[in-house]
N, C-alpha and C positions, 0 to 999 in steps of 0.2 A: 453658745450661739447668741447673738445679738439681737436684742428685739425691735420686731419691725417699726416701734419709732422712733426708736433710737436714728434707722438709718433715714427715716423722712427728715428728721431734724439734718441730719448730713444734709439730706438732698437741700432743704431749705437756706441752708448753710450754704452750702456752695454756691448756688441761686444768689444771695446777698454779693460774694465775692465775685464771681463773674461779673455781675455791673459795674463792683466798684471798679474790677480791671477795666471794662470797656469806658467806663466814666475817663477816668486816669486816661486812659490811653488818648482819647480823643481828643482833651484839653489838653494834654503833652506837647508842646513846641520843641522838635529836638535840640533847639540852638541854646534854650533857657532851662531842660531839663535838670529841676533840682534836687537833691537828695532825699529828699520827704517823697516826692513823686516815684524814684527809682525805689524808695526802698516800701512804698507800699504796694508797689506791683510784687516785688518780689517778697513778700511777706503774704499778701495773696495767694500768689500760686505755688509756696509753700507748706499754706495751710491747707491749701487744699490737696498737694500731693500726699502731707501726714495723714491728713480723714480719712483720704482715700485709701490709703492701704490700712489703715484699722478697719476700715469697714468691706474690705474685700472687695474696693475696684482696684484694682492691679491695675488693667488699663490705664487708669484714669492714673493715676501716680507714677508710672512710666512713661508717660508721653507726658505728663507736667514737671518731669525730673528733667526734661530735656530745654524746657523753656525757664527752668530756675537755673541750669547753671549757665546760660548764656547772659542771663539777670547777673548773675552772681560777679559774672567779669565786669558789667558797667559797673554793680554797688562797688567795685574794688576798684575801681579808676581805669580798668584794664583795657577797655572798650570802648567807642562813646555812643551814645545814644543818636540811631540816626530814625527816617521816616521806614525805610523800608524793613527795621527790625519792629516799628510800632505797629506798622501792615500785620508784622508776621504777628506780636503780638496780639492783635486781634483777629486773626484766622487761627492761632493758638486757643482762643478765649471760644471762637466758637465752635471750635473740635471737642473743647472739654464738653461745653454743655451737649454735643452732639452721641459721646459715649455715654454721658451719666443717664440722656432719655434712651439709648439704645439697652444698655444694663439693667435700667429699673425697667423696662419693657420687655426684657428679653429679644431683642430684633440686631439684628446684624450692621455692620456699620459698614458704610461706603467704603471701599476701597481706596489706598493713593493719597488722600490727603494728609494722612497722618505722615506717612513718610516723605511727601514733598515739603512740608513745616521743617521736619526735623533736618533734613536735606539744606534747604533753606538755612537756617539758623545754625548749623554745621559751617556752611559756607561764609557767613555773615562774620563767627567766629573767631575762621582763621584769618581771615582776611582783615579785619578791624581789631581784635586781640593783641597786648601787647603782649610779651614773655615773659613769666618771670625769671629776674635776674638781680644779682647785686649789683647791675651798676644803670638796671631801668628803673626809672619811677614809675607810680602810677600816674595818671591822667582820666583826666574828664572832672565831671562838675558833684562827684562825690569822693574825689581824692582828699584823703588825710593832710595833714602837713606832716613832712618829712619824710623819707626813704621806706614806705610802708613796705616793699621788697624785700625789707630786712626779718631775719629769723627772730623772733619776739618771747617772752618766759611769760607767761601766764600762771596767778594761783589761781585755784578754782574750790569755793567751796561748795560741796549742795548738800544738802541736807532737805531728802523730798517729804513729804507731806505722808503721814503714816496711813491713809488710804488709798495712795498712787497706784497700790495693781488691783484695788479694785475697781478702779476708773476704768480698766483693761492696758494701762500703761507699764511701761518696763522698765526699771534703771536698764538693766544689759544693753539695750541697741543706744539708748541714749551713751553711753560710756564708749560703745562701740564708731558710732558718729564722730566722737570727741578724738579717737582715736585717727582718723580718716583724714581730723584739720590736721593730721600734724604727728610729731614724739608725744607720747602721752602715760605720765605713770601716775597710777593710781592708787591710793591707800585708800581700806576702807576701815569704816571705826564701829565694833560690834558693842559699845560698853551701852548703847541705850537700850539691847536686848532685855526684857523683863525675863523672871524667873520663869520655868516653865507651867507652872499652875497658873500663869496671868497670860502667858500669851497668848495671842490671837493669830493662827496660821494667814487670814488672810492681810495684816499689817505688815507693812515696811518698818523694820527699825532702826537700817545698816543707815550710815551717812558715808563721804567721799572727801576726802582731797582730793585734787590731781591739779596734776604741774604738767603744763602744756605748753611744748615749744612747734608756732607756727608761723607761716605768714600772714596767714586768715586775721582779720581786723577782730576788733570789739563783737562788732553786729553780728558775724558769723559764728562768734561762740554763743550768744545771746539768742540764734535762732533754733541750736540744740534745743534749751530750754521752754521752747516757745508754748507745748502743751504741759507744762509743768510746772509752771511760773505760780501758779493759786496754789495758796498753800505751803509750796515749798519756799524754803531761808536758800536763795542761790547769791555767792559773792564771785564776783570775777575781777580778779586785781591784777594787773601788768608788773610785773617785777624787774623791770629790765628787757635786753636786747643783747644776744649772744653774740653780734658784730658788732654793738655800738649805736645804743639806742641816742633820738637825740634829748635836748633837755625840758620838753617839753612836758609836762606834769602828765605823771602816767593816770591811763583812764581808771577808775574803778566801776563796776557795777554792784550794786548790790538790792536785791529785792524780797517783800515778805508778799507774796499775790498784788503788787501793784498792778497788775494787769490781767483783766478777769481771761478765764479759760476759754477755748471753741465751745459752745452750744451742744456738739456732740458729745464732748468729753462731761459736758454738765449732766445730760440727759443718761449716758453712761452709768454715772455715779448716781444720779436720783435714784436709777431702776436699782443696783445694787443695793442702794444702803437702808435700806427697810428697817435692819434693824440695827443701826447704827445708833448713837448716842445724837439729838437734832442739836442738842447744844455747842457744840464742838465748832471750832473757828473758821471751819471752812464751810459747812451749812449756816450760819449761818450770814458768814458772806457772801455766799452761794443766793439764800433765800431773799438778801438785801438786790443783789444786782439782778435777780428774779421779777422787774417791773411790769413787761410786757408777757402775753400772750397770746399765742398763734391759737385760729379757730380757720376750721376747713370753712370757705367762703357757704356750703351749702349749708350747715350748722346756722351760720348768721341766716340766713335768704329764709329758712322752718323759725328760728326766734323772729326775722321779723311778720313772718306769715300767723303768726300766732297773736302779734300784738295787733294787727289788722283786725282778727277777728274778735279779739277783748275792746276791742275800740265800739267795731261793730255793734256789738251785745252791750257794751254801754251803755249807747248810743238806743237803742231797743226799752233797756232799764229806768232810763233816764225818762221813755216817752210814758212808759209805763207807770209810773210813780206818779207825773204829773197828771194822768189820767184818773189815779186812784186819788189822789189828792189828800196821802194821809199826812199829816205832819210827822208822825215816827220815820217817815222812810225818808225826808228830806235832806236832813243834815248825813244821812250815811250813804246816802246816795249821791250828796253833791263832795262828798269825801271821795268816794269811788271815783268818781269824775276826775278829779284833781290828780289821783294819785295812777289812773289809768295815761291823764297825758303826762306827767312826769316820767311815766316809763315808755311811753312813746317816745319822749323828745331824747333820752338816753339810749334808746334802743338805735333810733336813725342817728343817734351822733357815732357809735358805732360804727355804722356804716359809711360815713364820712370820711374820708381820706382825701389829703394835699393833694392839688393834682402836678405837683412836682413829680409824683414819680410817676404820671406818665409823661413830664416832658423830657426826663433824664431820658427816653426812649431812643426820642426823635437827634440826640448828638452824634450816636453812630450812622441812622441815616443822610443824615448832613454830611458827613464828614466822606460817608462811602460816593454818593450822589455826586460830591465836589470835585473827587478824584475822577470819577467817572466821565463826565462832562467837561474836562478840564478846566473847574473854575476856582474860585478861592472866595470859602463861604464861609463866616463865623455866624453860631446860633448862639442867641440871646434870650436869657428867661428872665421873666420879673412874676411875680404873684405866686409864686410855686407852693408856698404855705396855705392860699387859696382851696378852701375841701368843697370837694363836690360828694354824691353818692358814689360806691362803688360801681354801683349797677349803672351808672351815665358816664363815669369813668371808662369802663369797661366798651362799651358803646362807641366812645369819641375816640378811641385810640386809631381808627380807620381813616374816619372824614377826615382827622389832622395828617394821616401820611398824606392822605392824596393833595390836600390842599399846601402841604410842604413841596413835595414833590415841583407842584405847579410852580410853587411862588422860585425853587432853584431852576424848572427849566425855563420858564415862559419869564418870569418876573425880573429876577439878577441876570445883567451880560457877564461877557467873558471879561477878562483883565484888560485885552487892550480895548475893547469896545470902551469899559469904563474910563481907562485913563484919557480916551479920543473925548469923555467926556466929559472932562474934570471931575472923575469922581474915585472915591476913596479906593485901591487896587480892590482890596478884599471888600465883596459885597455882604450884604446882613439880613438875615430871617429873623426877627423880634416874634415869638410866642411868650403872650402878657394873659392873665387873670384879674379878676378885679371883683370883687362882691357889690351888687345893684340891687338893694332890697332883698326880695326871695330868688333871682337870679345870680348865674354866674356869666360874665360876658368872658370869652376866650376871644383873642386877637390874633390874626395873622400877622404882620408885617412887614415889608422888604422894603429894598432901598434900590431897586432895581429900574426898569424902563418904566412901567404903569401902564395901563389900560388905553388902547389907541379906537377910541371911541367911531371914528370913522372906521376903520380894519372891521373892527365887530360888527355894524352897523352892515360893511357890506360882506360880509362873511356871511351873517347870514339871510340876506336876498338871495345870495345864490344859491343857497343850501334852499330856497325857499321856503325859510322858516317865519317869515313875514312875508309882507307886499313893499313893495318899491318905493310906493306912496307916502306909506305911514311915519305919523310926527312921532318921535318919542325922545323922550327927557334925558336926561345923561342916564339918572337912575334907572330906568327902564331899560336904555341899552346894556349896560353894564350885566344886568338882569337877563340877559337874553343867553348870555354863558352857562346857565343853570337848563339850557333848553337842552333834551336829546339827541343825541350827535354834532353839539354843537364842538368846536376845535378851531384854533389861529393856528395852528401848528402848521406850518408850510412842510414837515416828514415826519414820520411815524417813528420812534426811536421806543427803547426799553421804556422810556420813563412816559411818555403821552405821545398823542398827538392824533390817537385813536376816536373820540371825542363821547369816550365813557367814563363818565367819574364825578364831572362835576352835577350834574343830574340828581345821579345817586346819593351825591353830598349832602344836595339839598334835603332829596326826602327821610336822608337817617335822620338828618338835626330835626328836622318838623316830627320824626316818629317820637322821638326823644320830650313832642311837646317843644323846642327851640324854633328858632328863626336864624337865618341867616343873612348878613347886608354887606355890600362892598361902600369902599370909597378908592379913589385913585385920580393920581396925577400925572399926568404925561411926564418924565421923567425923571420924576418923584420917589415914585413907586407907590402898592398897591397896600391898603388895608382891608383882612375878610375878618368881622366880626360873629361870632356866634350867641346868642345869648340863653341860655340853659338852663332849666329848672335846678334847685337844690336837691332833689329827690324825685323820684318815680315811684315811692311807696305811699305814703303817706301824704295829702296836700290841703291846704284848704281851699275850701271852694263857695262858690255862690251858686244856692239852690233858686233855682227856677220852675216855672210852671208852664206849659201850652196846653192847652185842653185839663186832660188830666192826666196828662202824660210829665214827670220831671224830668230835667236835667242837670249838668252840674257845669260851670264854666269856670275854669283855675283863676283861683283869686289871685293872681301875680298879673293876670293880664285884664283885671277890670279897672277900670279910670276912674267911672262914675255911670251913673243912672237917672235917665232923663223920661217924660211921659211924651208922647203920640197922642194926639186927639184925632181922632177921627176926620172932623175939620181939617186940620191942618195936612194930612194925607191927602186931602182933596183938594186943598190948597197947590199941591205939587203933582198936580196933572199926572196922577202914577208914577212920578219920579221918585224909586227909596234913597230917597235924602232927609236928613230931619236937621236943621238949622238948632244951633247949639253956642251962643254967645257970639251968633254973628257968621259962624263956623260952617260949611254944609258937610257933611259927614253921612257915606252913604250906609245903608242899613242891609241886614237880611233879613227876613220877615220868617220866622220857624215855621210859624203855623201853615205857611204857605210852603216852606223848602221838604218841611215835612208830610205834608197835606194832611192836615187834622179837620177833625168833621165837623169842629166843634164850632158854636157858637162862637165869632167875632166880638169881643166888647168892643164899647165907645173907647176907652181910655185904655191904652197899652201902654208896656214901659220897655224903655230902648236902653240897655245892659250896653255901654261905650268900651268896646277894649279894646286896646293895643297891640296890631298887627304889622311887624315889621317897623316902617316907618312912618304908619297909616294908623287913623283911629278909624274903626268901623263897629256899627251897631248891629247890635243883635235883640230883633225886637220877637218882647215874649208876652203870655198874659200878665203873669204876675213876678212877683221877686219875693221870695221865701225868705231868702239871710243866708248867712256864710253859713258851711256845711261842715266838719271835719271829711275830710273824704278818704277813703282805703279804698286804693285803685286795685278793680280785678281786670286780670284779662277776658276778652271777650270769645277767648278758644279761636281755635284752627278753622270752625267753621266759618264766623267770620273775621277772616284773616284777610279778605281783599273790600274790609270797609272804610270809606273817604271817612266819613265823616264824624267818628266818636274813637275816640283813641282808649277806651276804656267801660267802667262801669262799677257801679258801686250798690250795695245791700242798705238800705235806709233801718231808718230803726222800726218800722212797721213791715217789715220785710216786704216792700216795692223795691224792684230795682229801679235806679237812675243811671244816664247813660252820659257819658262825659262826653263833653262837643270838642271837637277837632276844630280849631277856629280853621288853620290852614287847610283844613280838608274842605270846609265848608267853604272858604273865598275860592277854591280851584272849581269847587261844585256848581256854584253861582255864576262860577267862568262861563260854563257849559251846559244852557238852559233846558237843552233838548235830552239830554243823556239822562236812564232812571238812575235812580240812587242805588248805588252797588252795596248790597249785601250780603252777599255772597258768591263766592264761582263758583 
C-alpha cells in the first residue's frame, strides 16, 4: 500500500501540471503553434496519466489517455492544432482536476462531461487526422523532415537503475508499451546477476536490447522511459528504415538521469529505501536536486504565530533589563534582540511569495471572458517576481477577478468598435507590480474606452447617491464607482452590471490595510492602482499616546510629525486644519474621536500620514517612537469595528490598539454615528 504522502506529493504534482497545461494552452495561438508548446502539453498529461494509475486513480489515467492520444497525432504532424481542440484541452484540464478533488474527497463526479470531451475530441480526431500511409506525409508544425510514415529500425538499449521496483516501477509494462509502438524483440542479458549469497531480492539486475520496427518517431519511444530516465543508462539509436530511410543523419538518444524523475516516484523511493546504501548514485542525485520544500501553509501560519510571540516576550525582556539596570544582562539581552529579529525577518521572508503565481491565475480567465463576450483580449504581466505575503496574496486573488472582469466588460470594446476607432483589433489588460518602500502597488490597466466622467456624474443623481448641485473633481467622481449599488452598465449580464463588487473591492484592499485610486482617460483607458502592505504579520509601527490610552499607526503610512499649539487651534476658528510649510492639511483629533476624559495639553503633536492621495493628520498627546508591532486579531466579537484593524501586547503587558486610518476618515465622514464596536 502506498503511503498517504506519498500520494499528497501526486496530488501536489498534478496541481503543478495542470497550470502548466492551462498556462500553455492559453498562450497557444493555433496558427504559430510550436513543437516545444505541443510537446509539453503532451508530456503533461502523460505524466499525469502514469501517476495516476500508479497511485490508483484509474479515472484520472483513463480519461487523460484519451486527451494524450489525440496530443499524440499533432506531436506526429497527423493533425493540426486548432482553437476548438485548445477549448477542449482546457475543459480536459478541468475535468482532471475535478476527478483528482472528487477521489481524494471521496464525492461523486458530475455526470456527462467526461464523455462529451471525449465525444468531442473523437470527433476532432477523425475529422482533422491524417492516415497513416506510405505514400502520406506528416503535416503540421512538429513534422519531422522526411516521409515519417515510413516503417523505421530502432536499437534500444536500457539498462534500469538497480532499485527501479522498488520505486514501485516495472520493466514488464514498460517492454509491454514498447511493444504497442510497433514489432518489438527483446533480449535480455542476466550476466550482472550476483551470486546468490550477495543478492538482493528486491534489485533489478536484468538489462535489455530491443530492436523496434515502428512508425512512432524519436519522442514516443523516449516517453516510454519518461519515469525511468534517473538512474537508468537508456540509448535509443535509429538503424535504418525498412522502406527507405532518407539521408538525413539518424537521431540517437542517449541518457545517464539527465532528466530528474516525477516527485512521486522520488517520494516513492525515499519512503522505501531506509535502508539502502545513501551513498549510491542516485540518492545522491536525488538529495542534490532535493532543493525545495513543501510545508502545509498551516505549519507556516503556528511558526509564524510563535515568532509574534518571542518578539512579544522580547520586547517585555528588553523593558525589563532596562528597568533593572544591570550591566550583566545588557549585552545578552541586546544579543537576544538581534538574533530574535534575524528570525523574524527569515521567518516572514518565508512567507513571501512572487505574486506571479497569482497572476498566472487571471490567463484563463481572460481568455474564457474573451470568448464569452466576443472580444479579443491579450493579458500582460510585468513584476511577477514582485513577493508579497502569503496571507495578502491570498486575500487579493478576489478584488483582482472582479476588478479584471470590469476592466474586459466595461473598459476594452468589441473589435469593430476598436477598429471605428483606430485602435489596435485586440485590446490589453496590463497587471503590473512594483516595490514602493514597505509597499506593494498592484496596477490594473486597459487600453479600452476610460471613464466617461459625465455618464458617472449623472448615473449617480439618479440613483440619488449625491445631489444635483454638488461640484466634484474628476477624482471624486471617479470615486463615486466604489459607492453601493453604484453601476454604468446599461444590462445585467454574467459578468456585471448588478452594481455589486466594486464597493466590496474597496473595503477588502482597506481590510488588507491598502488603498485604492483610479486614473483614466476618455479613450485612453482606465488605470486602478492598489497599494498594499508587505505583510500583515509582523509591522513596524509608531507608538502613540492620548490620555493613557496607546495606539500604534503603520509606519509605511507616516510622512512626518508636526506640533499644535494651542494658539494656533484658535487661530483656525475650530477649523481641524494645521498649516504645514504653507500647506493646510486637515487633521482628526483622537482624543476628541475617542472621547478621553483626559486632560487637554497646551502642546500636541500632529502624526501627518498618507491617505490615498491626501495627507491627513492624526493629532495625539504624545509620540512614543517606532514600535515593532505583532498584529493580533481583535476576535469575532469585535468584527463589525471601523476604526482599529488590529492590536498588539506591549512589553508591559497593556494592550495597544492599531488605528484604521481608513476607518477613521469614513468615521469622521459621519459625525453623528457612535463608534461601532460591536454588533
Amino acid at each position: 500500500m502506498l503511503p498517504p504522502n506519498a500520494i499528497n506529493t501526486f496530488l501536489q504534482e498534478a496541481e503543478d501540471l495542470l497550470t502548466q497545461i492551462e498556462e500553455t494552452a492559453v498562450d497557444l495561438h493555433p496558427q504559430d503553434a510550436s513543437s516545444d508548446d505541443i510537446n509539453t502539453l503532451f508530456r503533461a498529461f502523460h505524466t499525469i496519466k502514469g501517476s495516476g494509475a500508479m497511485f490508483g486513480f484509474s479515472a484520472v489515467a483513463n480519461f487523460t489517455h484519451h486527451v494524450e492520444t489525440t496530443l499524440d497525432l499533432v506531436r506526429d504532424g497527423r493533425m493540426a492544432m486548432t482553437q476548438p481542440l485548445l477549448d477542449l484541452i482546457l475543459a480536459a484540464k478541468d475535468h482532471i482536476k475535478v476527478l483528482l478533488e472528487a477521489m481524494a474527497t471521496e464525492t461523486d463526479v458530475p455526470a456527462g462531461e467526461e464523455q462529451r470531451i471525449i465525444s468531442a475530441l473523437v470527433a476532432l480526431s477523425s475529422a482533422g487526422a491524417v492516415p497513416r500511409s506510405g505514400s502520406v506525409e506528416a503535416v503540421g508544425p512538429d513534422a519531422p523532415q522526411g516521409n515519417t510514415e515510413q516503417l523505421q529500425a530502432w536499437k534500444i538499449q536500457f539498462r534500469p537503475n538497480a532499485d527501479l521496483m522498488q520505486s514501485g516501477m516495472s520493466p514488464v509494462p514498460l517492454l509491454n508499451e514498447l511493444r504497442r509502438l510497433g514489432d518489438c524483440e527483446v533480449t535480455g542479458h542476466a550476466g550482472a546477476i550476483p551470486t546468490l549469497e550477495a543478492i538482493q531480492p528486491e534489485d533489478c539486475y536484468l538489462w535489455w536490447d530491443i530492436m523496434l520496427t515502428t512508425t512512432s518517431n524519436l519522442d514516443a519511444i523516449k516517453d516510454v522511459f519518461i519515469f525511468v530516465e534517473d538512474g537508468s543508462d537508456i540509448k535509443i539509436e535509429q538503424i535504418g528504415a525498412s522502406q527507405g530511410a532518407g539521408t538525413n543523419e539518424p537521431p540517437v538518444f542517449e541518457t545517464h538521469s539527465e532528466r530528474p524523475e516525477p516527485a512521486v516516484v522520488q517520494q516513492i523511493r525515499g519512503t522505501n529505501e531506509g535502508a539502502l546504501n545513501t551513498t549510491s548514485s542516485t540518492a545522491k542525485k536525488t538529495a542534490h536536486k532535493d532543493s525545495t520544500v513543501r510545508v502545509p501553509a498551516e505549519k507556516l501560519d503556528r511558526l509564524v504565530n510563535l515568532v509574534g510571540e518571542l518578539v512579544m516576550n522580547q520586547s517585555r525582556l528588553t523593558q525589563a533589563a532596562s528597568r533593572l539596570d544591570a550591566p550583566d544582562l545588557a549585552e545578552p539581552v541586546e544579543e537576544i534582540e538581534r538574533l530574535v529579529a534575524e528570525l523574524r525577518d527569515n521567518v516572514l521572508g518565508i512567507r513571501m511569495m512572487p505574486i506571479g503565481t497569482t497572476f498566472t491565475r487571471f490567463k484563463r480567465l481572460v481568455h474564457d471572458l474573451s470568448a464569452e463576450l466576443g472580444k479579443e483580449i491579450d493579458l500582460v504581466t510585468n513584476g511577477a517576481e514582485t513577493e508579497l505575503d502569503k496571507t495578502v496574496l491570498d486575500q487579493l486573488a478576489d478584488p483582482l477577478v472582479h476588478l479584471i472582469r470590469n476592466s474586459i466588460d466595461h473598459g476594452i470594446e468589441p473589435v469593430q468598435e476598436r477598429l471605428q476607432s483606430q485602435k489596435p483589433r485586440r485590446g490589453e489588460v496590463q497587471l503590473s507590480a512594483v516595490h514602493t518602500g514597505s509597499n506593494v502597488v498592484v496596477s490594473i490597466r486597459d487600453n479600452g474606452r476610460g471613464l466617461d466622467k459625465n455618464r458617472i456624474l449623472a448615473k449617480a443623481v439618479s440613483k440619488r447617491l449625491i445631489q444635483p448641485d454638488v461640484s466634484l473633481s474628476e477624482k471624486e467622481i471617479f470615486n463615486l464607482i466604489f459607492l453601493p449599488g453604484f453601476s454604468t452598465a446599461e444590462q445585467i449580464t454574467n459578468v456585471s452590471g448588478r452594481g455589486v463588487g466594486m464597493d466590496v473591492v474597496k473595503r477588502k484592499i482597506e481590510s488588507l490595510r491598502g488603498s485604492i485610486s483610479i486614473e483614466s482617460e476618455l479613450q485612453k483607458g482606465t488605470t486602478i492602482s492598489l497599494t498594499l502592505p508587505l505583510t500583515l504579520a509582523i509591522i513596524d509601527g509608531l507608538l502613540v499616546e492620548v490620555g493613557s490610552d496607546q495606539y500604534i499607526v503603520p509606519m509605511s503610512l507616516v510622512a512626518e510629525n508636526v506640533e499644535l499649539h494651542r494658539s494656533e487651534r484658535l487661530r483656525k476658528n475650530g477649523r481641524n486644519v494645521v498649516t504645514v510649510r504653507g500647506e493646510l492639511i486637515p487633521y482628526i483629533h483622537l482624543r476628541e474621536t475617542f472621547r478621553s476624559q483626559a486632560k487637554q495639553a497646551d502642546i500636541e503633536k500632529v502624526v501627518i500620514v498618507q491617505h490615498q492621495d491626501q495627507r491627513v493628520g492624526l493629532v495625539v498627546d504624545r509620540v512614543l517612537g517606532s514600535h515593532q508591532t505583532v498584529i493580533q486579531s481583535l476576535g469575532s466579537f469585535y468584527g463589525n469595528v471601523d476604526l482599529f484593524s488590529g492590536a498588539t501586547i506591549m512589553g508591559d503587558g497593556r494592550v495597544a490598539l492599531i488605528l484604521d486610518l481608513a476607518g477613521l476618515v469614513r468615521f469622521v465622514d459621519r459625525p453623528n454615528d457612535d463608534i461601532r464596536l460591536a454588533s
